[in-house]
C-alpha positions in Angstrom: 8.7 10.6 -89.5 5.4 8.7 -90.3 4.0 6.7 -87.0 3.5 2.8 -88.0 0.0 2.1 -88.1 -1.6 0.3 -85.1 -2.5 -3.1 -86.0 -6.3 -4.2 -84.4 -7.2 -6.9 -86.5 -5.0 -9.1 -89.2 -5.9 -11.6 -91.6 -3.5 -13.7 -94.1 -3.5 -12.7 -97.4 -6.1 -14.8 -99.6 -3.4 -16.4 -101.7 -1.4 -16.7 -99.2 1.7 -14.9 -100.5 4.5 -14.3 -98.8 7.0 -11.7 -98.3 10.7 -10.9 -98.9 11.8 -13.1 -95.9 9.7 -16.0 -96.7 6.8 -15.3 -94.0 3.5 -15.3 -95.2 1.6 -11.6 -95.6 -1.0 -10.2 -93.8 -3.2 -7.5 -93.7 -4.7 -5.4 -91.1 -7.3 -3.7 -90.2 -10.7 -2.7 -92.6 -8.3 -5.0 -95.4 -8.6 -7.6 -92.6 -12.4 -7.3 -92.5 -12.5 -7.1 -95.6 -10.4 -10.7 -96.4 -13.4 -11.8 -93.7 -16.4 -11.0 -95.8 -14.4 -12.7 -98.9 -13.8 -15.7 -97.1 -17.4 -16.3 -95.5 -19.7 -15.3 -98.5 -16.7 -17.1 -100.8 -17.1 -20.8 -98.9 -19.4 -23.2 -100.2 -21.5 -25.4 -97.9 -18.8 -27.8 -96.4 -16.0 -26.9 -98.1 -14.4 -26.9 -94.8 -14.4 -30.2 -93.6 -13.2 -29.2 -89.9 -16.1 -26.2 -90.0 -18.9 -27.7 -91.9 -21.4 -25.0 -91.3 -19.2 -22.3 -91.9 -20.7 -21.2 -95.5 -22.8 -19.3 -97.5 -24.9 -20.7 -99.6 -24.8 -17.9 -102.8 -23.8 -21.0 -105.0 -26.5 -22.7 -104.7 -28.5 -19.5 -105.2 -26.8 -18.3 -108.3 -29.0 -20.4 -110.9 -32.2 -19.8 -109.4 -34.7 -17.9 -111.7 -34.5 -14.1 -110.8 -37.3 -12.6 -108.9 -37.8 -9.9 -105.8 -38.2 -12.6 -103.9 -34.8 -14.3 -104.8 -33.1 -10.7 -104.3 -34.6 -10.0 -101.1 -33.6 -13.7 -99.4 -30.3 -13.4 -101.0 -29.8 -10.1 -99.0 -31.1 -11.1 -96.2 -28.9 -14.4 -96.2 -25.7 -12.4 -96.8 -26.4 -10.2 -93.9 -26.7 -13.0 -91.7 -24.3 -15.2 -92.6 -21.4 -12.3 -92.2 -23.0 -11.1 -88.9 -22.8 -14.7 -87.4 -19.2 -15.8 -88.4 -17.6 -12.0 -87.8 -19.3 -10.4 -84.8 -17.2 -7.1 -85.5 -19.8 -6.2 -88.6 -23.0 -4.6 -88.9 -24.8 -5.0 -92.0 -26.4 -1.7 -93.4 -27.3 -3.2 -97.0 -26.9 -5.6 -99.6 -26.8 -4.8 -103.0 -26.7 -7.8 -105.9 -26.2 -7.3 -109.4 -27.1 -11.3 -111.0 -26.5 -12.7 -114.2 -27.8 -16.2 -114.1 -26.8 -17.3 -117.8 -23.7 -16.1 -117.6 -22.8 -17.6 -113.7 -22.3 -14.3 -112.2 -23.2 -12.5 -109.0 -21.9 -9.3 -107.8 -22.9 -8.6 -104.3 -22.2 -5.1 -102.4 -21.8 -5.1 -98.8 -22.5 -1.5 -96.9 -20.9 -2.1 -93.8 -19.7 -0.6 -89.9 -17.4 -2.2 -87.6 -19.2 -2.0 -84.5 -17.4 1.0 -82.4 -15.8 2.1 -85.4 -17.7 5.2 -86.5 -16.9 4.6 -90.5 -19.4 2.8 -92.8 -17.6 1.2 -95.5 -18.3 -0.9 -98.7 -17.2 -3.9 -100.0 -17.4 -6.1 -103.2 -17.5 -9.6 -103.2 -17.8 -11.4 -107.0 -19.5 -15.2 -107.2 -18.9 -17.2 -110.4 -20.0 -20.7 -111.6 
């Protein structure tokens, strides 16, 4: 018999689907951390009306010209911004990949959850 898994943190799904009985999914755990990163570096600058400063502000970044400079303030912003809205994350890195003509920015977070021995990764894409 396979033990259930123990549930420590949850999030809805991002579209909101639901399940077989009509109640919306959910997932739990690193997923759940991981639907936390979407939806901070994924929210534009007052795109939540009740939580204006909740955001990032990688939109307004992505057609800046490209420079070391730009890179290094776009990791350093990331970092931030997911280390003040979800205080279970540390940071270890940013990585971007940026293609300004074509709206596109690919950012990889390296990542623990603070007394969670595990470093993990995660993807988040930023489009036009």
């Amino acid at each position: 018999m396979v033990e259930p898994i123990t549930e420590v943190w949850s999030d809805l799904y991002q579209d909101l689907r639901g399940d077989s009985q009509g109640n919306l999914k959910k997932v739990i755990n690193i997923e759940a951390v991981r639907t936390s990163i979407d939806n901070i570096l994924g929210t534009a600058q007052g795109e939540r009306i009740f939580l204006p400063e909740f955001a990032s502000r990688l939109k307004d970044i992505l057609f800046e010209p490209i420079s070391d400079y730009l890179i290094n303030k776009l990791s350093q912003q990331v970092k931030e911004t997911i280390e003040i809205w979800d205080n279970r994350v540390q940071v270890l890195g940013v990585d971007t990949n940026i293609d300004a003509d074509q709206g596109y920015m690919e950012i990889t977070v390296r990542f623990n959850i603070r007394s969670y021995g595990e470093a993990f990764t995660h993807t988040v894409t930023v489009t036009s």
